[in-house]
C-alpha positions as CSV (number, residue, x, y, z in Angstrom):
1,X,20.2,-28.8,17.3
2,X,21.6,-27.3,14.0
3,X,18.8,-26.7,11.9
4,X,21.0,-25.9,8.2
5,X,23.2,-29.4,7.3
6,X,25.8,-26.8,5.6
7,X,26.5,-25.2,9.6
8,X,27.0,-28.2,11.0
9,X,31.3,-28.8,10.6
10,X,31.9,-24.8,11.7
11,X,29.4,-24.5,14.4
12,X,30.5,-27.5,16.0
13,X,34.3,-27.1,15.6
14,X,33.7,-23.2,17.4
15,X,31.2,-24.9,20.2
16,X,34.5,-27.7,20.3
17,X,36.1,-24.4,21.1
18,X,34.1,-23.2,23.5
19,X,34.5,-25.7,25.2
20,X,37.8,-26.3,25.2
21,X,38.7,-22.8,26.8
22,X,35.7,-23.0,29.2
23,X,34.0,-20.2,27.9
24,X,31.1,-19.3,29.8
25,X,30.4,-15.6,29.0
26,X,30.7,-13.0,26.5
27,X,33.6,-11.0,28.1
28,X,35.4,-14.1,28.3
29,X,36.0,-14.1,24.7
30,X,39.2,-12.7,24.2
31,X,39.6,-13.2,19.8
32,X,42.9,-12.1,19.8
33,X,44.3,-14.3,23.0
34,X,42.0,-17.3,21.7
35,X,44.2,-17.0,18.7
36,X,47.1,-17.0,19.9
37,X,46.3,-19.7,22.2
38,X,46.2,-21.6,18.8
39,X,49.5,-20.2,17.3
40,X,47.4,-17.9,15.1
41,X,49.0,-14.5,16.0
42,X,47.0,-11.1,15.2
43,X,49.0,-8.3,13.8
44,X,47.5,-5.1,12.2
45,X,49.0,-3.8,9.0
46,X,48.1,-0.9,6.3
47,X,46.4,-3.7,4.2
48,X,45.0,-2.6,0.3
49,X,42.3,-4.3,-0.8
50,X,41.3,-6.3,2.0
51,X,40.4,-6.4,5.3
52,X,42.1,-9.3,7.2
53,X,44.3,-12.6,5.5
54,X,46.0,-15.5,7.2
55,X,49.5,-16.6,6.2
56,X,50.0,-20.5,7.0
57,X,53.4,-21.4,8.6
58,X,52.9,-25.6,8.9
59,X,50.7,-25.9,12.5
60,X,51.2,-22.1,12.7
61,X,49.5,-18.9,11.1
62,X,49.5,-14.7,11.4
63,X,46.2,-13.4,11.2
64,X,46.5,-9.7,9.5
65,X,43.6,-7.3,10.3
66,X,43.8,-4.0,8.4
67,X,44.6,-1.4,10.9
68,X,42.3,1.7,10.2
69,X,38.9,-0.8,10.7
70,X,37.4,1.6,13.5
71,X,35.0,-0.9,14.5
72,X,35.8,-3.7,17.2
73,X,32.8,-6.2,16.1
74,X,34.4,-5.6,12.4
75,X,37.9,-6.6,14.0
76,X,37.1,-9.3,15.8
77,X,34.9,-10.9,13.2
78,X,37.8,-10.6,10.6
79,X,39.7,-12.4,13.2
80,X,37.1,-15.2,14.1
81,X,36.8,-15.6,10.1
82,X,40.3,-15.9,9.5
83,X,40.4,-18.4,12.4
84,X,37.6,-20.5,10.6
85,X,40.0,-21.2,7.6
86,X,42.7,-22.2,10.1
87,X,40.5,-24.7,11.5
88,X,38.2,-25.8,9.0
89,X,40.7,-25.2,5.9
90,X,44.1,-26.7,6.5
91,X,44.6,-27.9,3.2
92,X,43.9,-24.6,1.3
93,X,46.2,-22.3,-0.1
94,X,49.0,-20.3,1.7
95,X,47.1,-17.6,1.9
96,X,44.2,-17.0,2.1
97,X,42.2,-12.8,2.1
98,X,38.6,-11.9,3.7
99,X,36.9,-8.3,3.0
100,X,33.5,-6.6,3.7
101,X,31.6,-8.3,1.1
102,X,32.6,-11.8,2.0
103,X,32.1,-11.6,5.9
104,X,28.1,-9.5,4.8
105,X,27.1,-12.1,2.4
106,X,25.5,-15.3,3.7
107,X,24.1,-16.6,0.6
108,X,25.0,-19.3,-1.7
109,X,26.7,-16.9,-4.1
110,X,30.0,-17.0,-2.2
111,X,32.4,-19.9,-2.1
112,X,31.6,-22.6,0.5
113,X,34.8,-22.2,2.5
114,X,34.0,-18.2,2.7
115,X,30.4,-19.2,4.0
116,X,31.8,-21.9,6.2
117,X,33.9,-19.5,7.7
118,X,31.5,-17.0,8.3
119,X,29.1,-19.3,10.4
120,X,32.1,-20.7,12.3
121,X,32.8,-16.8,13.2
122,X,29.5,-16.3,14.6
123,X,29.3,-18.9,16.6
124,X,32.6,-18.7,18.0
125,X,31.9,-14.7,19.2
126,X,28.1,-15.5,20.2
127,X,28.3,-19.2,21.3
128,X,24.5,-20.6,21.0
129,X,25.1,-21.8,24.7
130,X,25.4,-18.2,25.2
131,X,22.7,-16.4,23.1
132,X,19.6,-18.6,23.5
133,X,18.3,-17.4,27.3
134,X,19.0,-14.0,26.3
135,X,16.5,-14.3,23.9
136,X,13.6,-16.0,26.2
137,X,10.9,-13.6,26.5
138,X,11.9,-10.7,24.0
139,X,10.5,-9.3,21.2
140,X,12.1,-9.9,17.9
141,X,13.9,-6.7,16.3
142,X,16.6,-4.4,15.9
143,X,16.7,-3.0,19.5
144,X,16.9,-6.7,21.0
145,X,20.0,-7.3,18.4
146,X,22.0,-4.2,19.0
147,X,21.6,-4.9,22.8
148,X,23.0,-8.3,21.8
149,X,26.1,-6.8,19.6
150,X,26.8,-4.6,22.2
151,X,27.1,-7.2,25.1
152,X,28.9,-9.9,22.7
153,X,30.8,-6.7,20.6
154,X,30.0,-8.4,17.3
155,X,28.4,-7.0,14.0
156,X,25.2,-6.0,13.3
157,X,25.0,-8.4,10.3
158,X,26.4,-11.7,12.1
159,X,24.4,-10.7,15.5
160,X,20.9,-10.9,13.2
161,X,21.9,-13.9,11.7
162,X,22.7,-15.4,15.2
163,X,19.4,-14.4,16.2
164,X,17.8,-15.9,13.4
165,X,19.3,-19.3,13.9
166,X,18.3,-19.6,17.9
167,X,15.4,-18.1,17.9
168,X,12.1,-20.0,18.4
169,X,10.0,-17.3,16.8
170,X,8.9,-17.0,13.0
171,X,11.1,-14.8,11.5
172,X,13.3,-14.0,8.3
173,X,15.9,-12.2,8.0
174,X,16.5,-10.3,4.4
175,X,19.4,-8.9,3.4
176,X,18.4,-6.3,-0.2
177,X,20.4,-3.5,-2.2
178,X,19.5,-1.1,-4.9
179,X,15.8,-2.3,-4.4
180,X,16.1,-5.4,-4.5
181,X,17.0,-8.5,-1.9
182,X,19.7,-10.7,-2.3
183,X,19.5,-13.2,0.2
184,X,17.5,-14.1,3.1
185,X,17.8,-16.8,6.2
186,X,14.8,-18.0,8.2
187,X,14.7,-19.1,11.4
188,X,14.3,-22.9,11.9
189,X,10.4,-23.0,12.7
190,X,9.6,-20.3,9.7
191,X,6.7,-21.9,7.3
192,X,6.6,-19.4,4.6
193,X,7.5,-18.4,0.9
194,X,9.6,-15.4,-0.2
195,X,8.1,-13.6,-2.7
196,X,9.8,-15.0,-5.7
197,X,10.4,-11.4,-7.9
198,X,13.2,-10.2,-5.3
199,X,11.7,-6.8,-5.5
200,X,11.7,-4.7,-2.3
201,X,8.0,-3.2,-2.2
202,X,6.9,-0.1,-2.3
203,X,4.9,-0.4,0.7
204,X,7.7,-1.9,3.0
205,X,10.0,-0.4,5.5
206,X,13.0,-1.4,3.3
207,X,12.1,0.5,0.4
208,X,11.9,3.8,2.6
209,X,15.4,3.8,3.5
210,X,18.8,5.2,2.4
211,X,21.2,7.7,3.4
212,X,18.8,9.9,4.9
213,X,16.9,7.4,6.4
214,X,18.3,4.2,8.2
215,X,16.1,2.8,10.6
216,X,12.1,1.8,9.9
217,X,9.7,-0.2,11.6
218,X,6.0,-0.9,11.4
219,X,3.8,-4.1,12.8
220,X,1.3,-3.3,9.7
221,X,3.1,-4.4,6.5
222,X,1.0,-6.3,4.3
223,X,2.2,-9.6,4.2
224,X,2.6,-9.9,0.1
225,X,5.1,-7.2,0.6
226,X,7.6,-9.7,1.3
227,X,5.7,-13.6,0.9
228,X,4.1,-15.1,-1.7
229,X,0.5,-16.2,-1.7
230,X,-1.2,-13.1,0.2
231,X,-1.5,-10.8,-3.2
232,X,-5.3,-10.4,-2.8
233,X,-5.4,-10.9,1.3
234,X,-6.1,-7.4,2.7
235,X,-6.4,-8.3,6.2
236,X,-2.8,-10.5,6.7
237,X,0.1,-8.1,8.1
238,X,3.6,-8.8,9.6
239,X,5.8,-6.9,11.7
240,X,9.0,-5.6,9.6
241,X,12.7,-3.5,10.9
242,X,14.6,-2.3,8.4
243,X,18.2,-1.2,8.8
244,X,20.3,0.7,5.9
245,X,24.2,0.6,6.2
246,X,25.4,3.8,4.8
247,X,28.9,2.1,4.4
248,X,28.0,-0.7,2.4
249,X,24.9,0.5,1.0
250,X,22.6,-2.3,1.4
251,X,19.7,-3.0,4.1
252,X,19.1,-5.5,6.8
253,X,15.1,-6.8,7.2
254,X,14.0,-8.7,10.1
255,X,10.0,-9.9,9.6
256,X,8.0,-11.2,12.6
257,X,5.1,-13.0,12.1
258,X,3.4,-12.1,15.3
259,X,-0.4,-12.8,14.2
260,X,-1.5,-16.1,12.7
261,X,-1.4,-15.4,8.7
């Protein structure tokens, strides 16, 4: 089930996919030969200004990753991305250009074909089919999802949002820069507020971070750090992982409610 009505066109159109190919594991999913496979062909180029585009040729398109992206989950999600415009997007322009900010920003800000694309990415290099009993059992955080992004070689950023949206645990993920968050997803079964100021509190893991400092986690964060309605509660804590990105200077926040709050 599909929990967010706005997923609903990409996620099935990748699982169509999926399908289609007889996908079955994670190193079965070759981006670049699943392109192809498609008549999207991959090329890398010295690109300015971006980090990927697709060029539409009638039925036909060339995917353009810039070449000095170092990362392979950056790489292939640029190329899943692209592929969700060439799916989803027929009828758009020519051309159409993809960079770090777009494929890092899941919120409501961006244009609806950029967020479209996006989800159709994710689910196309971590297929739910795929994802969900790796989760059974585990313990919500960081260490789970970089075990994840290293099986399914993805990003850190589309890995946590995969997470969010298959797993049966109460968690949100939050997404904040220059002290402050801008957007957040929660998973399907999550039953609270966001603190409505956007400010990332003093007392959080978050607000510790920065270039010195990337990683923080602590299962005794006062729960009005982050939700509304606990401001005089004392005794109501959630788990919180924080992650800073040096490279794009923002920080990822996965709470857990593990206690009843």
């Amino acid at each position: 089930m599909i929990s967010n009505p706005a997923k609903v066109g990409p996620v099935t159109r990748a699982r169509a996919i999926i399908q289609e190919r007889h996908l079955e594991a994670p190193d079965e999913i070759d981006i670049e030969a699943l392109a192809f496979s498609y008549d999207a062909a991959v090329e890398y180029q010295p690109l300015e200004g971006m980090d990927g585009n697709i060029v539409r040729h009638g039925d036909r398109a060339i995917i353009a990753v810039r070449s000095d992206i170092a990362f392979e989950g950056q790489r292939r999600f640029i190329i899943a991305h692209e592929l969700g415009h060439f799916f989803l997007h027929p009828q758009a322009r020519q051309m159409e250009t993809v960079n770090a900010h777009q494929v890092s920003d899941w919120s409501d800000r961006i244009a609806k074909e950029e967020r479209e694309a996006n989800y159709f990415a994710a689910e196309l290099l971590m297929p739910s089919q795929m994802l969900v009993p790796r989760l059974k059992g585990k313990e919500p955080g960081f260490e789970l999802i970089d075990e994840l992004r290293g099986e399914f070689r993805t990003t850190l950023t589309s890995t946590a949002v995969q997470f969010i949206e298959n797993t049966s645990e109460e968690c949100v993920l939050i997404s904040s820069s220059n002290r402050k968050w801008e957007w957040f997803l929660c998973s399907r079964n999550f039953g609270f507020t966001m603190a409505s100021d956007r400010l990332v509190h003093g007392h959080s893991c978050a607000h510790e971070l920065g270039p010195h400092k990337t990683k923080a986690k602590s299962s005794k964060i006062e729960a009005d750090c982050w939700l509304d309605g606990y401001r005089h509660t004392s005794k109501a804590y959630i788990t919180e992982d924080s992650r800073y990105s040096p490279s794009m200077q923002k920080t990822l926040t996965l709470l857990w409610i593990h206690d009843v709050i």
